[in-house]
N, C-alpha and C positions, 0 to 999 in steps of 0.2 A: 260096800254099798254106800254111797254118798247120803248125803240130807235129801238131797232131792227127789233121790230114788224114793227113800222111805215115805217121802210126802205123800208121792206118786201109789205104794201100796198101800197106803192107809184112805186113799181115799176111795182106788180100787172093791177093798173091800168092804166100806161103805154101800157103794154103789150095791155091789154081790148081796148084801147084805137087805137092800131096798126093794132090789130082786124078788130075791127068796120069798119077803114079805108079799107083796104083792103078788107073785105064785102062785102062795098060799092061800090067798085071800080069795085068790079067780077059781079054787077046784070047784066044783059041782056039790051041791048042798047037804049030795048023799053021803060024804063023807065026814067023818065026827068032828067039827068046831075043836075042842081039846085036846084032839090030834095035833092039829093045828097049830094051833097056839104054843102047844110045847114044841112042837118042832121048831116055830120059830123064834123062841123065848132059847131053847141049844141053840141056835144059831146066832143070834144073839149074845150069847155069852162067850162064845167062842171068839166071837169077833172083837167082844170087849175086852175078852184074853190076850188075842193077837195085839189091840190098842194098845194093851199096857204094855207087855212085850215089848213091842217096836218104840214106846216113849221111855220103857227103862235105858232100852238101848242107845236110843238117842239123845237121855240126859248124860251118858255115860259118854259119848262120842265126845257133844259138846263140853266136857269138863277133862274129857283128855287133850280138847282143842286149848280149852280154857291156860292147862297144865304148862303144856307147848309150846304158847305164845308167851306169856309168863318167864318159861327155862329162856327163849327166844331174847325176849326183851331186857330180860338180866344178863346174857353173854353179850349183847349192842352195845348193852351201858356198860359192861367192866370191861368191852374193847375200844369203845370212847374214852372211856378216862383212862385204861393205858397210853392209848394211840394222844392224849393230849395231852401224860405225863410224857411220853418221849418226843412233842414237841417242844414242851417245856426245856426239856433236857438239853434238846438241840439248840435250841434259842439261847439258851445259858451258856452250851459251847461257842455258838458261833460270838455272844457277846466277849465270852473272852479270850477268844481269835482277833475279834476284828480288836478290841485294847490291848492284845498283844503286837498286833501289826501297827497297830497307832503307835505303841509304844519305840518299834523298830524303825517306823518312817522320822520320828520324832527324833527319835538317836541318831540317825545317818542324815536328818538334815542338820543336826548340831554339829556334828562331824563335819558337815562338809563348809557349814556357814565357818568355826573355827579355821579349818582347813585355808577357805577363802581368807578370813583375816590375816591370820599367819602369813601368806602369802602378798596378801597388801603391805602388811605393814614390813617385810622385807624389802618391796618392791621402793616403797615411801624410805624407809632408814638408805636403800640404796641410794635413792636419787638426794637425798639429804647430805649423805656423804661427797656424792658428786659434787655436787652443787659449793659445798662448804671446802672442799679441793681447791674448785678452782677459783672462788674467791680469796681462796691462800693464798695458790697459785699468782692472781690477779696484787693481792695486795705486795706478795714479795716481789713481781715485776715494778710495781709503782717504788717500791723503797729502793731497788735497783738503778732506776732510771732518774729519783734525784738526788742518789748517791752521784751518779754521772754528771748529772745536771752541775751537783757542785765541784767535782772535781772540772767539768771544762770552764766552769766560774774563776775558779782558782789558775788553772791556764787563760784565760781572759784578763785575769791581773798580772799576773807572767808577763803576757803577751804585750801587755801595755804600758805596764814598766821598761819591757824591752824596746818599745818603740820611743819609748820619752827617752832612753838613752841614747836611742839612734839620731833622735833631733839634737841634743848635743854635739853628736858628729858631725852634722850634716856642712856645719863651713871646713872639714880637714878632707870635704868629698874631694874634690877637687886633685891633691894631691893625691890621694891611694888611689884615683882610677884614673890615672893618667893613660893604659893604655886600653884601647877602643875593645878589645873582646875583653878584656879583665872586668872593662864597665859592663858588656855584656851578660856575661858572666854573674856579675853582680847582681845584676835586676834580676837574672833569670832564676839563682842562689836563692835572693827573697822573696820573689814571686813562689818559690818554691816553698820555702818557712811558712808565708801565709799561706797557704792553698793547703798544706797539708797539717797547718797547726788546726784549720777550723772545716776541714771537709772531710769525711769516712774515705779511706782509700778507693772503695766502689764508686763516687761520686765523681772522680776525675781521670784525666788520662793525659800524659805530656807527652811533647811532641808526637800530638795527633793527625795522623794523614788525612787530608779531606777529600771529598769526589774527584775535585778538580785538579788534584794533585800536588798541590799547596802543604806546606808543614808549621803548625800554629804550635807555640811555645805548651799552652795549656787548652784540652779543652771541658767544662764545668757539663758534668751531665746531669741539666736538670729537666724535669718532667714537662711536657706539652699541657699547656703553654707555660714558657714561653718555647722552652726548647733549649738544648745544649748553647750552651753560650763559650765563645772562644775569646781567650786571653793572652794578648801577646805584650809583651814589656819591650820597651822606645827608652833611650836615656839617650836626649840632643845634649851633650854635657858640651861640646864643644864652643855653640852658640852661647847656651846660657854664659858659660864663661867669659868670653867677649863683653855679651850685655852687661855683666857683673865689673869687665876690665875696663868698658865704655866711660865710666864714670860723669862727667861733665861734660862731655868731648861730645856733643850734637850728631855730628858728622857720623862719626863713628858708631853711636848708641843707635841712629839709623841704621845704619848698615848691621848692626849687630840683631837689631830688633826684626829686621828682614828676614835675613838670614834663619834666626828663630820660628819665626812665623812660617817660613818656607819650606824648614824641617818639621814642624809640626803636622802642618798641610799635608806631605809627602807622606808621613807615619800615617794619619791617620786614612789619605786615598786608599795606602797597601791595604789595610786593613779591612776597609770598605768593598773593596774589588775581590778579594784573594776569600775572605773569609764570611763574610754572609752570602749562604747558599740560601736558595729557598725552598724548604721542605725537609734540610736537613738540618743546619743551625740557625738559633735564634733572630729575630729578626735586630738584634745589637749586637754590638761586641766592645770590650773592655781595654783600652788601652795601658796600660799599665808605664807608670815614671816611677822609679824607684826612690825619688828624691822628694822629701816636703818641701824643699825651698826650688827646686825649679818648678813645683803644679803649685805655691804660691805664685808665684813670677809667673806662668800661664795664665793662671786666673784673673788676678789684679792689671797686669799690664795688658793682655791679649785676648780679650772677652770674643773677639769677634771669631779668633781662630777654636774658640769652645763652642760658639753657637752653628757652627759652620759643621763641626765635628758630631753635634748632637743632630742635626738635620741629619748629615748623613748616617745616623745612628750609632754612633761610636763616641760612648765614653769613658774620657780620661780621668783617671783615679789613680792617687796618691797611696802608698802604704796603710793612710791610716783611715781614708777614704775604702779603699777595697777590704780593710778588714771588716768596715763595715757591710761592705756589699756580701761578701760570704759570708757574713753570719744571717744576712738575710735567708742568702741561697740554703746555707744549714739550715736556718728555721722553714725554708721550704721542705727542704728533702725530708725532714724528720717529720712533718707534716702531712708528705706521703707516705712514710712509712706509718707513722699512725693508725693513718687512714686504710691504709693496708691490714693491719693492725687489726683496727677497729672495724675492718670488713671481717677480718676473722673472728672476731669476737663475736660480731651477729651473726654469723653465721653457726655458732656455736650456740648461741641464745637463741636464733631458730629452732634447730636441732633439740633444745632442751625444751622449748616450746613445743614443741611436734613431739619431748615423749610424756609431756604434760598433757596434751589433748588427748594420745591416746591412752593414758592412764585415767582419763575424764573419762574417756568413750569404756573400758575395762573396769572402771567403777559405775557405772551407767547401767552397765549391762548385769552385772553382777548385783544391783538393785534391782532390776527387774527378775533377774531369778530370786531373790529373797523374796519382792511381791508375788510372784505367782506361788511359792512355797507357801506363801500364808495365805494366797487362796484357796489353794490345795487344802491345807489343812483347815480352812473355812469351811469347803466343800467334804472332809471328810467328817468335822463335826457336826455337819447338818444332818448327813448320811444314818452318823451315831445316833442322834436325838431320832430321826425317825425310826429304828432299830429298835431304843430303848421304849417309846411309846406305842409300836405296835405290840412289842408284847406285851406291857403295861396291859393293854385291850384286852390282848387274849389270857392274861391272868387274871383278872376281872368277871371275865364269864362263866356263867354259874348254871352248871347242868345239875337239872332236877330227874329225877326214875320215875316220869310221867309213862300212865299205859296210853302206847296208839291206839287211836279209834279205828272199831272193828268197821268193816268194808260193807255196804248198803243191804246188800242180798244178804248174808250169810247172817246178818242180826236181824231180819225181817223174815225169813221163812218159817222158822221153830216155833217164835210167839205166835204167827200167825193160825198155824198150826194148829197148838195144841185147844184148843177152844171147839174146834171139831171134832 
């Protein structure tokens, strides 16, 4: 039976109880007063009996409520501070989960940052060694090339010792080429000495057939522009001779000087008609005397048949005149191979530049994974500090074994109660 219930029969019999009285008080006068009274003085008591009764009962109820709540509110509080010992717990584990994981992130980014160096600085000693190759490489072609340099120095004094011998000979020309191919021969023999004492065998070709079906003693294969240049050797030894045997003799030294002039003329038309093509060799060509002392006697005596010969683009040069001309053409040829050369060279200094950039661009990049690693681990230290300060908080809180306030009705009914 509830509180309520009991409110409910205690006031009942109250009530029963005001009844009775009043009953009593109504019977008819004929009946005894002290009757009366004791009857409702028992009833009375009876009822005060039931009072006590029902509020023993009821102090007994509320103090097993009392008991209840009590057992109640002590198993809440010892399953709260279990339940926030094993969050502790937990919070402790997962702290030293996640500093174990910081620890393993930490490791395999040192791992792989080493890993990344070791592999740069392979990559760096690689191209170091390249590089230091072929600057070897580079300096031992330079020591090669004025090793060469002096040895064709050395043949260049050769060469010209041997010519100051040959101008010694030049007055006994006369007798040793008395006969006209033996002279031929001769020019063609020297023509031959120079051309191959100071040109790369690659650089020329003798007796070269041209387009037009023509055969030129030599021809000089140099690069556009100007273009192969053709070389044919003339020795009028006949006239010169004359002019030479003319002495004083007017008459004669005319006829001699003619005659010379008219073989020059003729050498140098063939050579103008026969051997400048255009678009295949050069826009000159080289006549070649094999004598110093007749292309002196050209020169000095016969100016007009040299100006005549260069109009038509054809000049005449002496042995020591054309050695100079070929060491020009050498200093050209070797000027394109240089160039040749030194196109490979950049081209390789390209190439070495292009794996410079992208060792730029692989180091670039391999900085920005370091940056973001250390945002990472920016962002996982923040993570931490927030971890460590929440539960900071929650170990901080401090539960006290407060009793809950009892609920409106159930603390208002009893006291109201018992006053009645």
């Amino acid at each position: 039976m509830s509180e309520t219930m009991l409110l409910i029969a205690v006031a009942a019999l109250g009530v029963l109880v005001l009844l009775l009285a009043v009953a009593a008080l109504r019977r008819p006068a004929a009946a005894d007063p002290t009757e009366a009274f004791a009857l409702l003085a028992g009833k009375l008591e009876a009822v005060a009996a039931t009072q006590e009764r029902l509020a023993g009962s009821t102090l007994e109820r509320l103090a097993q409520q009392d008991r209840t709540l009590a057992e109640r509110l002590e198993g809440g509080a010892r399953r709260m501070d279990e339940a926030i010992a094993a969050q502790n717990r937990r919070m402790a584990e997962d702290r030293l989960a996640s500093a174990d994981r910081l620890a393993q992130v930490a490791e395999s980014l040192n791992r792989a940052i080493a890993a990344q160096n070791q592999r740069l600085d392979a990559a760096l000693a690689g191209q170091g060694e390249k590089l230091s190759r072929s600057l070897a490489e580079q300096a031992q072609r330079a020591q090669e090339t004025a090793g060469q340099i002096h040895e064709r120095l050395a043949v260049i004094d050769a060469a010209r010792q041997n010519m100051e011998a040959l101008g010694t000979q030049v007055g006994t020309l006369a007798s040793i080429l008395g006969n006209k191919q033996a002279r031929g021969a001769f020019g063609e023999m020297q023509l031959r000495q120079l051309i191959e004492d100071r040109l790369p065998p690659e650089g020329f070709s003798w007796q070269h057939v041209l387009s037009n079906g023509t055969r030129c003693d030599c021809l000089i294969r140099l690069p556009h522009p100007p273009g192969p240049v053709v070389v044919d050797s003339k020795f009028p030894l006949e006239a010169w001779q004359a002019l030479r045997d003319a002495g004083e003799d007017v008459g004669a030294r005319t006829a001699a000087s003619r005659q010379f002039s008219a073989d020059m003329r003729r050498h140098v038309d063939d050579i103008s008609r026969k051997y400048l093509i255009a678009g295949e060799t050069a826009e000159a060509a080289i006549l070649f005397v094999p004598s110093e002392a007749v292309f002196a006697e050209l020169h000095t005596g016969f100016a007009a048949v040299v100006d005549e010969a260069q109009r038509r683009r054809v000049y005449v040069a002496s042995p020591t005149t054309l050695w100079a001309m070929l060491s020009a053409m050498r200093a050209l040829m070797q000027d394109v191979r240089m160039r040749a050369q030194a196109g490979r060279i950049q081209e390789e200094v390209g190439r070495l530049v292009e794996d410079v950039s992208r060792l730029n661009a692989r180091v670039g990049g391999l900085k920005r994974h370091f940056d973001q690693a250390q945002d990472d681990i920016r962002q996982i230290e923040i993570s931490t500090d927030k971890i460590v300060r929440r539960g900071g908080r929650i170990e901080s809180v401090d539960l006290e074994d407060a009793a809950l306030p009892a609920p409106a009705g159930e603390g208002a009914g009893p006291a109201a109660s018992l006053p009645g």
